[in-house]
N, CA, C and O atoms as CSV, one atom per row, in Angstrom:
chain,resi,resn,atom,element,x,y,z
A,1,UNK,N,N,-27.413,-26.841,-22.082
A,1,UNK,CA,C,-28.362,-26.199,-22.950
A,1,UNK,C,C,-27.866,-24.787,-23.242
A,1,UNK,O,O,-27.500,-24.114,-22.279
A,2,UNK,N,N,-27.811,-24.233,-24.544
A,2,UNK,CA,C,-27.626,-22.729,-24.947
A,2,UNK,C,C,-28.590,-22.239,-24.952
A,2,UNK,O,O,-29.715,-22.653,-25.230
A,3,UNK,N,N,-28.106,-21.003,-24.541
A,3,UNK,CA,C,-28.867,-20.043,-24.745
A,3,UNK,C,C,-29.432,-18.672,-26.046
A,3,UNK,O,O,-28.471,-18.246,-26.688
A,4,UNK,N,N,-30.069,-18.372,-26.223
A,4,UNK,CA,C,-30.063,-17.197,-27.244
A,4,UNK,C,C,-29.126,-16.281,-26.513
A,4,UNK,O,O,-28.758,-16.386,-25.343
A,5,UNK,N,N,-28.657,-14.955,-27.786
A,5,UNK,CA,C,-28.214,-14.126,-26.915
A,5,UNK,C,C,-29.459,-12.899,-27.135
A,5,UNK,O,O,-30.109,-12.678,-28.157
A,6,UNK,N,N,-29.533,-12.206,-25.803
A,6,UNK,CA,C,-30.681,-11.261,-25.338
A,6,UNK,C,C,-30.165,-10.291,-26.110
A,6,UNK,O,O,-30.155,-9.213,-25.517
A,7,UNK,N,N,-29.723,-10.249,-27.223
A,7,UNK,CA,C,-29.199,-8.237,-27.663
A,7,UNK,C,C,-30.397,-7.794,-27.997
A,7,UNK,O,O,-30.541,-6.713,-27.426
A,8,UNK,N,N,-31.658,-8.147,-28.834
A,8,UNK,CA,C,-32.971,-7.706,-28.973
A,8,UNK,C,C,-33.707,-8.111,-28.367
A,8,UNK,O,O,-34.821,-7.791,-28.781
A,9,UNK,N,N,-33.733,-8.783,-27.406
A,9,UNK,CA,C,-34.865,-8.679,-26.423
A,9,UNK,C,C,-35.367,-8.088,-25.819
A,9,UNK,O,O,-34.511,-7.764,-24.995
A,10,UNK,N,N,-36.510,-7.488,-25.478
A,10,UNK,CA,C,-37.314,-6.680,-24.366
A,10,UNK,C,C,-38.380,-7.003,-23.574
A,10,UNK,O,O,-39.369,-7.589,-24.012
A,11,UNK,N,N,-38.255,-6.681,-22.506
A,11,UNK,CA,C,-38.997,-7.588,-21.273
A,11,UNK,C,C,-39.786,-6.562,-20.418
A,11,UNK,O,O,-39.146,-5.517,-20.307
A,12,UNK,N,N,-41.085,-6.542,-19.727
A,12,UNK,CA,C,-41.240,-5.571,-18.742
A,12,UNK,C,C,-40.750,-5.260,-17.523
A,12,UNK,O,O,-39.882,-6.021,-17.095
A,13,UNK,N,N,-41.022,-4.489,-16.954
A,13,UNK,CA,C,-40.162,-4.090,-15.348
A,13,UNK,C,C,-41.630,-4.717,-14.600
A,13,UNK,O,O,-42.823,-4.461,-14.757
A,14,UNK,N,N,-41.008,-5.488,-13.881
A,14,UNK,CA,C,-42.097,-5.887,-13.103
A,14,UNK,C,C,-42.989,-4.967,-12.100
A,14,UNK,O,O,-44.192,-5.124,-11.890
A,15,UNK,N,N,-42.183,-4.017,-11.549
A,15,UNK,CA,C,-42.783,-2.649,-10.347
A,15,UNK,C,C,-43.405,-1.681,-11.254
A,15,UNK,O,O,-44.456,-1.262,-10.770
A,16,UNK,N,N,-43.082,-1.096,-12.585
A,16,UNK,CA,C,-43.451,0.277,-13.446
A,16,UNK,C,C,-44.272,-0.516,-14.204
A,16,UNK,O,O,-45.477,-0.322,-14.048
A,17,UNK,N,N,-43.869,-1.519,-15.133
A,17,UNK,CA,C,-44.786,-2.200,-16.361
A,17,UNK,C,C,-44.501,-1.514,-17.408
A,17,UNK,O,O,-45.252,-1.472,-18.383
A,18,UNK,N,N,-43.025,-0.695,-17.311
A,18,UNK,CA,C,-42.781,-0.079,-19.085
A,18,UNK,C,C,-41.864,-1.028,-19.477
A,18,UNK,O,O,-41.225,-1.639,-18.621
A,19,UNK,N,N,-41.631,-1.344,-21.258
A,19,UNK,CA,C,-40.656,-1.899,-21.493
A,19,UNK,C,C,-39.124,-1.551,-21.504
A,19,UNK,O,O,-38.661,-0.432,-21.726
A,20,UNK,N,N,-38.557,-2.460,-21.284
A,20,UNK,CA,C,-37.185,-2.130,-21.874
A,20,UNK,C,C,-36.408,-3.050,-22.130
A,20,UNK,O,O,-36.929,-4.083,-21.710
A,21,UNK,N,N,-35.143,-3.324,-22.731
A,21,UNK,CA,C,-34.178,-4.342,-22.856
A,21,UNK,C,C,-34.311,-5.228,-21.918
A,21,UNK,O,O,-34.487,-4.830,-20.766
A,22,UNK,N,N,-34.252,-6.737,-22.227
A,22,UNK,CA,C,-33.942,-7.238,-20.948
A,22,UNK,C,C,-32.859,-7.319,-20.685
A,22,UNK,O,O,-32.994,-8.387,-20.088
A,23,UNK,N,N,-31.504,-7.055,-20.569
A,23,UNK,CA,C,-30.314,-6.710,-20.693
A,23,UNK,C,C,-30.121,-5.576,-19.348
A,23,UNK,O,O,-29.208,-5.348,-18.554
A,24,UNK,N,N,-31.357,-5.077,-19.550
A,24,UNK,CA,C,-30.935,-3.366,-19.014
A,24,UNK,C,C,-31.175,-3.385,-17.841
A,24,UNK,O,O,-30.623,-2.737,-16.952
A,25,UNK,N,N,-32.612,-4.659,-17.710
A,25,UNK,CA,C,-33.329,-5.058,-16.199
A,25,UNK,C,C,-32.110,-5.645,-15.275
A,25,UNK,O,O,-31.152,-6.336,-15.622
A,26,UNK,N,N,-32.480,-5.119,-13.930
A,26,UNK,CA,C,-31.759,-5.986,-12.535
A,26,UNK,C,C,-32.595,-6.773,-12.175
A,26,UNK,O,O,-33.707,-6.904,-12.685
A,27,UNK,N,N,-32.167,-7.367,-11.281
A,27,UNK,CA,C,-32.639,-8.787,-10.803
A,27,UNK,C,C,-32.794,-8.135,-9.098
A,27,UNK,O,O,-31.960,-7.570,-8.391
A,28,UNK,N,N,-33.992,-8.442,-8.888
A,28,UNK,CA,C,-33.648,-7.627,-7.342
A,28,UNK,C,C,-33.595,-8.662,-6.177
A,28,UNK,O,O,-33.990,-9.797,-6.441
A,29,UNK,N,N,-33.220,-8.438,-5.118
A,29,UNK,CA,C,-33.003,-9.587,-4.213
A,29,UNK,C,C,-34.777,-10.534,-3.912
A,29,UNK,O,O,-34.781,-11.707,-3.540
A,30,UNK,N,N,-35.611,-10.037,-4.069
A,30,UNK,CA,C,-36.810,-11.012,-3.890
A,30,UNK,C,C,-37.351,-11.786,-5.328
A,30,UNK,O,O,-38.344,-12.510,-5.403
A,31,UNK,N,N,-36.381,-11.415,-6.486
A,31,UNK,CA,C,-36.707,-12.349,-7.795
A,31,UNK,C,C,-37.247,-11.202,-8.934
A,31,UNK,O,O,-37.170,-11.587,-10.101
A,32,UNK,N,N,-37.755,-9.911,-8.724
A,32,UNK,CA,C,-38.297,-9.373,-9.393
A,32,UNK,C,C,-37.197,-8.401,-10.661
A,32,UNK,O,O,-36.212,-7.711,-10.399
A,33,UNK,N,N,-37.573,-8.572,-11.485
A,33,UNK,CA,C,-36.751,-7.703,-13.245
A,33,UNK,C,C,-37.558,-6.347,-12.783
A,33,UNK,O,O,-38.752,-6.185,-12.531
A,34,UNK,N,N,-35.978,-5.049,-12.764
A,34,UNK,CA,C,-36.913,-4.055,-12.549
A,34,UNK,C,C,-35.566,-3.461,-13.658
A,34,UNK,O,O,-34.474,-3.846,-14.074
A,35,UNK,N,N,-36.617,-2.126,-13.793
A,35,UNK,CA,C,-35.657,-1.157,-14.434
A,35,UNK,C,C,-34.756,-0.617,-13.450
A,35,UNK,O,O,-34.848,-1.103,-12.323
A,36,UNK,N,N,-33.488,0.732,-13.737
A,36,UNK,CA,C,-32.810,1.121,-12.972
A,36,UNK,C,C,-33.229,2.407,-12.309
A,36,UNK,O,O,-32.678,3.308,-11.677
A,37,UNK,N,N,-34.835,2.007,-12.859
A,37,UNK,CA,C,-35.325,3.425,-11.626
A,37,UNK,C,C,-36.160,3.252,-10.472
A,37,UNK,O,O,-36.320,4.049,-9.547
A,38,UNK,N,N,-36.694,2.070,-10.639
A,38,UNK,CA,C,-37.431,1.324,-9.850
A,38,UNK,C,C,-36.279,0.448,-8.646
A,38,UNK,O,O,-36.621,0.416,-7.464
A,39,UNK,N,N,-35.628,0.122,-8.860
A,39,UNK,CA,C,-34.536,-0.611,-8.262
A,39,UNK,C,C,-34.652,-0.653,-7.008
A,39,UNK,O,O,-34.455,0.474,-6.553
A,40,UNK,N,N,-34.900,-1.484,-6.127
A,40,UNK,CA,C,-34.438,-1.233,-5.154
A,40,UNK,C,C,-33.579,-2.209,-4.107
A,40,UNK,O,O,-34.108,-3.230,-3.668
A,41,UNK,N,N,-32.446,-1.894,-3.795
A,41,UNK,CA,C,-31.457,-2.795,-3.202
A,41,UNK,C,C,-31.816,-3.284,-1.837
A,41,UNK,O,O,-31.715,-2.462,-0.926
A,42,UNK,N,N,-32.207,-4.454,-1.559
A,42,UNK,CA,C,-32.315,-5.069,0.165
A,42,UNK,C,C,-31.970,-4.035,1.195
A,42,UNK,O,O,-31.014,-3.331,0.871
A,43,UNK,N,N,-32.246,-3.903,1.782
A,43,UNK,CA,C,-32.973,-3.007,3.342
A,43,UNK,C,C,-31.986,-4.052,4.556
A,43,UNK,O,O,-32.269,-5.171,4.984
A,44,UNK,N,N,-30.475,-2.959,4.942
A,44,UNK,CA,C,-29.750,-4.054,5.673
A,44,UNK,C,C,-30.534,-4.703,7.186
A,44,UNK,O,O,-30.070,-5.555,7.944
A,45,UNK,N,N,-31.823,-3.985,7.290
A,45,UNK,CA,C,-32.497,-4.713,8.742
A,45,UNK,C,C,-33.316,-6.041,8.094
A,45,UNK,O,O,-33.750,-6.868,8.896
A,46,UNK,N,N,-33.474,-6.196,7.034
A,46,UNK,CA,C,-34.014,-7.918,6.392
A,46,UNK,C,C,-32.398,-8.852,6.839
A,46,UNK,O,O,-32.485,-9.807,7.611
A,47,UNK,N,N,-31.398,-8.550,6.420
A,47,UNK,CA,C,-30.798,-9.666,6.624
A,47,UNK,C,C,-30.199,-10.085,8.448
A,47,UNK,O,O,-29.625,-9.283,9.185
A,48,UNK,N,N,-30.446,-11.092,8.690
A,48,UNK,CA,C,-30.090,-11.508,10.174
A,48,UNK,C,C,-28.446,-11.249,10.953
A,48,UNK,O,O,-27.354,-11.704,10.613
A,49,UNK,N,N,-28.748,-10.503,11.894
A,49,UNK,CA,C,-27.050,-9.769,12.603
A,49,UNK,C,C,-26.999,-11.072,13.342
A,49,UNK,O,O,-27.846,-11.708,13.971
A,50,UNK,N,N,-25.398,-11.315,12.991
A,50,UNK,CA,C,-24.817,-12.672,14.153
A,50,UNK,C,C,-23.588,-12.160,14.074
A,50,UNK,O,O,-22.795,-11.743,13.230
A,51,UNK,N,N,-23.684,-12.324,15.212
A,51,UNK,CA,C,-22.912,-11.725,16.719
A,51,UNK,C,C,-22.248,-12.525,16.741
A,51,UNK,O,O,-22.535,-13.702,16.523
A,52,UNK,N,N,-20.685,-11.868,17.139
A,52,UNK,CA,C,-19.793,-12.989,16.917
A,52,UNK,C,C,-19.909,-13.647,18.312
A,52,UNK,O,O,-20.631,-13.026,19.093
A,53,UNK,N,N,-19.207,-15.050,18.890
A,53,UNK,CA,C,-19.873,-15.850,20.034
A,53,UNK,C,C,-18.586,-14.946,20.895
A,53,UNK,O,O,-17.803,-14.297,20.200
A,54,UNK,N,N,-18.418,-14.946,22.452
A,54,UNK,CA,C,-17.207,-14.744,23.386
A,54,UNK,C,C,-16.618,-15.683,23.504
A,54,UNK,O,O,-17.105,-16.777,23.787
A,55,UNK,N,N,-14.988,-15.352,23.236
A,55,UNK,CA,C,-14.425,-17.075,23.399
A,55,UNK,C,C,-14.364,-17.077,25.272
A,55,UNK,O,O,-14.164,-16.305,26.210
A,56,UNK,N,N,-14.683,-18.494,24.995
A,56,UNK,CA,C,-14.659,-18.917,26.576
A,56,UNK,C,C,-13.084,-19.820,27.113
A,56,UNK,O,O,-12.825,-20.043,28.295
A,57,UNK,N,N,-12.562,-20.060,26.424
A,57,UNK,CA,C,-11.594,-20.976,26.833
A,57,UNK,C,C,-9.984,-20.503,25.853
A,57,UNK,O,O,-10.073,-19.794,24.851
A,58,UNK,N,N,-8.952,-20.905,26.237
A,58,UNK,CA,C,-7.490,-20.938,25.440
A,58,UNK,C,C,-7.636,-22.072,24.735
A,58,UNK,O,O,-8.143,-23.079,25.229
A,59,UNK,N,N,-7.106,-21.990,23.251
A,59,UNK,CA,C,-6.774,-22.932,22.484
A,59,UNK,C,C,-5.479,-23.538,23.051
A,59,UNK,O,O,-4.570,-22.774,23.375
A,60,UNK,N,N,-5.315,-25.154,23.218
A,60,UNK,CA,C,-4.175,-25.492,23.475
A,60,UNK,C,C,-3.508,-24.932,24.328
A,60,UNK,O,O,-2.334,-24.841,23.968
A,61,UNK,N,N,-3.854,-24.191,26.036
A,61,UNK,CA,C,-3.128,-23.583,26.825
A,61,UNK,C,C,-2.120,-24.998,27.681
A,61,UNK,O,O,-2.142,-26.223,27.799
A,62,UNK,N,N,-1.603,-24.231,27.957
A,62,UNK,CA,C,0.038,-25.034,28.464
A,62,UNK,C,C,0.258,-24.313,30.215
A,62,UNK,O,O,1.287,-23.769,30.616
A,63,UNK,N,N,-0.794,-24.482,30.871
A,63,UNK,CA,C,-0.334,-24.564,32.631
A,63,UNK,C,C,0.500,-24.764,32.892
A,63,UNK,O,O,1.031,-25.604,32.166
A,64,UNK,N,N,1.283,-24.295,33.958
A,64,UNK,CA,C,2.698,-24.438,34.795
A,64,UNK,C,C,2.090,-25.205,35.960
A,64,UNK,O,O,1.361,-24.740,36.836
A,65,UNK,N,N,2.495,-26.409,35.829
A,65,UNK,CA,C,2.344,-27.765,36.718
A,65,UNK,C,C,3.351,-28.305,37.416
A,65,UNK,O,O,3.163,-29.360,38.022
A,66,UNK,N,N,4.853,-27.520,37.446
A,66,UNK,CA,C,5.455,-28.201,38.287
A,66,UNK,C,C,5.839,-27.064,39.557
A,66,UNK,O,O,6.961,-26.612,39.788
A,67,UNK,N,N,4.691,-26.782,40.222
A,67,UNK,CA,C,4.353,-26.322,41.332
A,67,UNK,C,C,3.602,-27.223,42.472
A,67,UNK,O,O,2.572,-27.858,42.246
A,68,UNK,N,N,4.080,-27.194,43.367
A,68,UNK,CA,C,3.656,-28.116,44.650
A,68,UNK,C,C,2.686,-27.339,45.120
A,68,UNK,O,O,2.457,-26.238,44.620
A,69,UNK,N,N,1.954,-27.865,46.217
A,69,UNK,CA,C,0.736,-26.938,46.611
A,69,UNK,C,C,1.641,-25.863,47.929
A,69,UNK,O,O,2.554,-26.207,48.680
A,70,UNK,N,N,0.984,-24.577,47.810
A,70,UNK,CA,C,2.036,-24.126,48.694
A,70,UNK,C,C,2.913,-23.383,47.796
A,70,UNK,O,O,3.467,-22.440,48.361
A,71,UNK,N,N,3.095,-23.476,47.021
A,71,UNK,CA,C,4.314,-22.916,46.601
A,71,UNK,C,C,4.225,-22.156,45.464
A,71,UNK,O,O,3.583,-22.385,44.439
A,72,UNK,N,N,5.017,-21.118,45.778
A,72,UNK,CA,C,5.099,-19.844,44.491
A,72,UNK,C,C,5.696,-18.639,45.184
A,72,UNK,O,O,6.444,-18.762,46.154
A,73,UNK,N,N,5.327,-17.387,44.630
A,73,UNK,CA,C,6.210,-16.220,44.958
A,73,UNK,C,C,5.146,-15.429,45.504
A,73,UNK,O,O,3.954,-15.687,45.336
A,74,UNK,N,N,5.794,-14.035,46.451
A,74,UNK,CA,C,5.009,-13.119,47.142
A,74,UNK,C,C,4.839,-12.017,46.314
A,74,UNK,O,O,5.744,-11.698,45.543
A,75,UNK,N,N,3.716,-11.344,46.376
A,75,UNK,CA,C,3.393,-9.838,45.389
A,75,UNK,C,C,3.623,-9.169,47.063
A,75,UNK,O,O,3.296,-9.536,48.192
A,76,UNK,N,N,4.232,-8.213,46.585
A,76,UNK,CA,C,4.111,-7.184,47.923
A,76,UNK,C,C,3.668,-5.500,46.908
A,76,UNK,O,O,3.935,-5.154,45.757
A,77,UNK,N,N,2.940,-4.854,47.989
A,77,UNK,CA,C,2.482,-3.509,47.347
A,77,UNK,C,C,3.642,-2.906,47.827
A,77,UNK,O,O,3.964,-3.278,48.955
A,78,UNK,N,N,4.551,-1.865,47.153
A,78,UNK,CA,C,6.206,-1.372,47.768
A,78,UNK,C,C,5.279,0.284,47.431
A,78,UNK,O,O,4.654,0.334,46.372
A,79,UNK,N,N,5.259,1.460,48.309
A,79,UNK,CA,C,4.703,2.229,47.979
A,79,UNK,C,C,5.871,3.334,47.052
A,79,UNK,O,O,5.515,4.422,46.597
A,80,UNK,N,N,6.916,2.914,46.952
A,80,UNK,CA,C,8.329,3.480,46.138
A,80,UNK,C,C,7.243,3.118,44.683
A,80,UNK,O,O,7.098,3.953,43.790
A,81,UNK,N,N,6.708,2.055,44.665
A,81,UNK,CA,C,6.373,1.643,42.844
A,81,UNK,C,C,5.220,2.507,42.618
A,81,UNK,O,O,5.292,3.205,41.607
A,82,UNK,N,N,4.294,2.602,43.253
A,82,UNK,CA,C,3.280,3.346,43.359
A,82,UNK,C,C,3.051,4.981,42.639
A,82,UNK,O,O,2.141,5.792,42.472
A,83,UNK,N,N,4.246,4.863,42.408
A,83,UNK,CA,C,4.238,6.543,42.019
A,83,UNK,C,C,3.810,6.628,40.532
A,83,UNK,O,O,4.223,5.917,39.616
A,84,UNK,N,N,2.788,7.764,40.455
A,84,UNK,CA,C,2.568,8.221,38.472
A,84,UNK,C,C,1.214,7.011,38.441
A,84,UNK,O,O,0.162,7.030,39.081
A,85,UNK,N,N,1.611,6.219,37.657
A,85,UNK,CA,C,0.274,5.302,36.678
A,85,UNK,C,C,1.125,3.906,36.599
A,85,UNK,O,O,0.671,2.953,35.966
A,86,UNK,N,N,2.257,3.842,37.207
A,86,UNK,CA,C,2.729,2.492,37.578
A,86,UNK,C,C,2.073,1.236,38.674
A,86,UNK,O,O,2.487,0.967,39.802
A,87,UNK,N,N,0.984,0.626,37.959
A,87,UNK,CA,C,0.239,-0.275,39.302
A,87,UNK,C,C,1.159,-1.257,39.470
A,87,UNK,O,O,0.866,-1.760,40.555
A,88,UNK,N,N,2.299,-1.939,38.933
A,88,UNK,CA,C,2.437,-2.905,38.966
A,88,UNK,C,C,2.727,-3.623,40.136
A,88,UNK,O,O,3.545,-2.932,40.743
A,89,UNK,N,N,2.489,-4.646,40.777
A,89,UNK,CA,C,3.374,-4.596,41.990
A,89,UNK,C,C,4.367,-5.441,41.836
A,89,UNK,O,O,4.357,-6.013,40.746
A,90,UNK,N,N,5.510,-5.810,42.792
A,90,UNK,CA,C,6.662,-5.862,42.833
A,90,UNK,C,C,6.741,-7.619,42.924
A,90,UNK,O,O,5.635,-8.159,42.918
A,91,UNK,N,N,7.777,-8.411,42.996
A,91,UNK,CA,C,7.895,-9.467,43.017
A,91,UNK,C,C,9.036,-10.010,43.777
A,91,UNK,O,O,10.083,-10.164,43.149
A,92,UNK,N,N,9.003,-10.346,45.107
A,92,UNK,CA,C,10.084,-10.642,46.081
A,92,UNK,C,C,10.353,-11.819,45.341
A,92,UNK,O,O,9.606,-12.674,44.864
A,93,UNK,N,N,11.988,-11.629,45.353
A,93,UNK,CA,C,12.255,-12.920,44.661
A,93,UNK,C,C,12.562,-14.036,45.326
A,93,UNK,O,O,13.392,-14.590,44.605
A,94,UNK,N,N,12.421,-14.570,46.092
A,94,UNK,CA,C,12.962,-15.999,46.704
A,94,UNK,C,C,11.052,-16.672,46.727
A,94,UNK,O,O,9.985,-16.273,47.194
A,95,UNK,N,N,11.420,-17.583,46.114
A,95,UNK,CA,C,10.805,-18.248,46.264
A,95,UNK,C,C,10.082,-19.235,47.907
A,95,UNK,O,O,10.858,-19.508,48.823
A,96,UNK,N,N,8.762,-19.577,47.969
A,96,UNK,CA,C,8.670,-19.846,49.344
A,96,UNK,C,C,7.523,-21.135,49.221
A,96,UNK,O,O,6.654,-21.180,48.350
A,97,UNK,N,N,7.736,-22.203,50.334
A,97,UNK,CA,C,6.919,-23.371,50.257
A,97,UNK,C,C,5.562,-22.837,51.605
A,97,UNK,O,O,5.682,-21.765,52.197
A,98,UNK,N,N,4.756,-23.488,51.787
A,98,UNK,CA,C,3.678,-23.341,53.014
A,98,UNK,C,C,3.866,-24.798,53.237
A,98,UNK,O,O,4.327,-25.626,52.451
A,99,UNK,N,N,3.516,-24.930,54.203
A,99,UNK,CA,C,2.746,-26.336,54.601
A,99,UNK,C,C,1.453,-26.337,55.036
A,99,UNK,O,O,0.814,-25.553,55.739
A,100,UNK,N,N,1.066,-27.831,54.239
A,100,UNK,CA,C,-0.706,-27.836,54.008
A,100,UNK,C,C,-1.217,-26.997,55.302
A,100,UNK,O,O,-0.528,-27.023,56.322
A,101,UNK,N,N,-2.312,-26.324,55.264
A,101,UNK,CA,C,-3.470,-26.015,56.409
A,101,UNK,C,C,-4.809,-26.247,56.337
A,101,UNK,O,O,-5.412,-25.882,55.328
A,102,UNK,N,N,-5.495,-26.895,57.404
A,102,UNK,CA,C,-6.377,-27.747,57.662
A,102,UNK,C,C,-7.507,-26.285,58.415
A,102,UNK,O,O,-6.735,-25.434,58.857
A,103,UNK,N,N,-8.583,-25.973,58.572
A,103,UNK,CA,C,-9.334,-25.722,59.102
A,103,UNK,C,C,-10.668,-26.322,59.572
A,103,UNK,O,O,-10.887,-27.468,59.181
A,104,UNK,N,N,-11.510,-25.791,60.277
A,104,UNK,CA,C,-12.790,-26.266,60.395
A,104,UNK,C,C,-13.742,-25.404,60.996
A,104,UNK,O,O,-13.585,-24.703,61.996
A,105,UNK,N,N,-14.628,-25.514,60.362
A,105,UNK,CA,C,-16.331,-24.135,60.752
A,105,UNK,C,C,-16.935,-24.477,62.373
A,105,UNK,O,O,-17.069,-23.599,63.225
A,106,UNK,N,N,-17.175,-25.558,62.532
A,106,UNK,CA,C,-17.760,-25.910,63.916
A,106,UNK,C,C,-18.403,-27.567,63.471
A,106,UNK,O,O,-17.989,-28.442,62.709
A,107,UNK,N,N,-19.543,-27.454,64.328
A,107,UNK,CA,C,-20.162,-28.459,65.055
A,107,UNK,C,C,-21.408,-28.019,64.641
A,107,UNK,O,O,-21.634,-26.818,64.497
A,108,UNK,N,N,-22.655,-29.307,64.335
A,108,UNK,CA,C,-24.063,-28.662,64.033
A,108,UNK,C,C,-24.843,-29.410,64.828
A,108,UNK,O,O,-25.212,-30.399,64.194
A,109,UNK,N,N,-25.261,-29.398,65.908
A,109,UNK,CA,C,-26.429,-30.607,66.496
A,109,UNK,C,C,-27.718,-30.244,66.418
A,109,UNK,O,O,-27.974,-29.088,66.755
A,110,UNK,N,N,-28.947,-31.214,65.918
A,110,UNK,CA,C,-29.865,-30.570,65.453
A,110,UNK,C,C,-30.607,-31.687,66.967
A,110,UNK,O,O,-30.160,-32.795,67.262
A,111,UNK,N,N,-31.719,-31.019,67.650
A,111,UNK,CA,C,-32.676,-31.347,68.737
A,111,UNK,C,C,-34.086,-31.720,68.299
A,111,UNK,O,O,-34.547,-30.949,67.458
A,112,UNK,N,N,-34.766,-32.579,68.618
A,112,UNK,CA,C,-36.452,-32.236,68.351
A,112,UNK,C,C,-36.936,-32.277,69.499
A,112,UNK,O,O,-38.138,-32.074,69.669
């Protein structure tokens, strides 16, 4: 469907009630034709804040799995590294195995 074209048209401001072009009117975010003195642009506390979410997980992470239980490298604190704003600690390099360890808390006997 066509339209006319608005070059002589005039329409009221819906907030003042004077005429003017409808051409000249805005459209305001709740539907209303106002002039450009009346105008008034959305109020950013109407529209809803979303928060972006915390990612919880790695996309596609790739674990180092060919480690036995027991096994990996020693961090030692070396107080030589320590100096200035250097935390890092050090990494003895030889590698080292454990063998499994078993513990146990106790015994519970309950009486009536």
């Amino acid at each position: 469907m066509a339209y006319a074209n608005a070059k002589f048209a005039v329409a009221l401001c819906d907030r003042c009630g004077f005429e003017y072009k409808l051409l000249s009117l805005k459209k305001e975010w709740n539907g209303l034709k106002t002039c450009s003195e009346c105008f008034e642009p959305k109020h950013p506390q109407l529209e809803p804040h979303r928060a972006p979410s915390d990612p919880e997980a790695l996309y596609d992470p790739r674990p180092s799995n060919d480690l036995e239980v027991g096994e990996g490298f020693v961090f030692v604190r070396d107080s030589n590294i320590f100096k200035g704003n250097n935390m890092n600690p050090s990494i003895v390099g030889q590698n080292f195995i454990l063998s499994e360890m078993t513990a146990s808390v106790g015994a519970v006997t309950i009486t009536t």
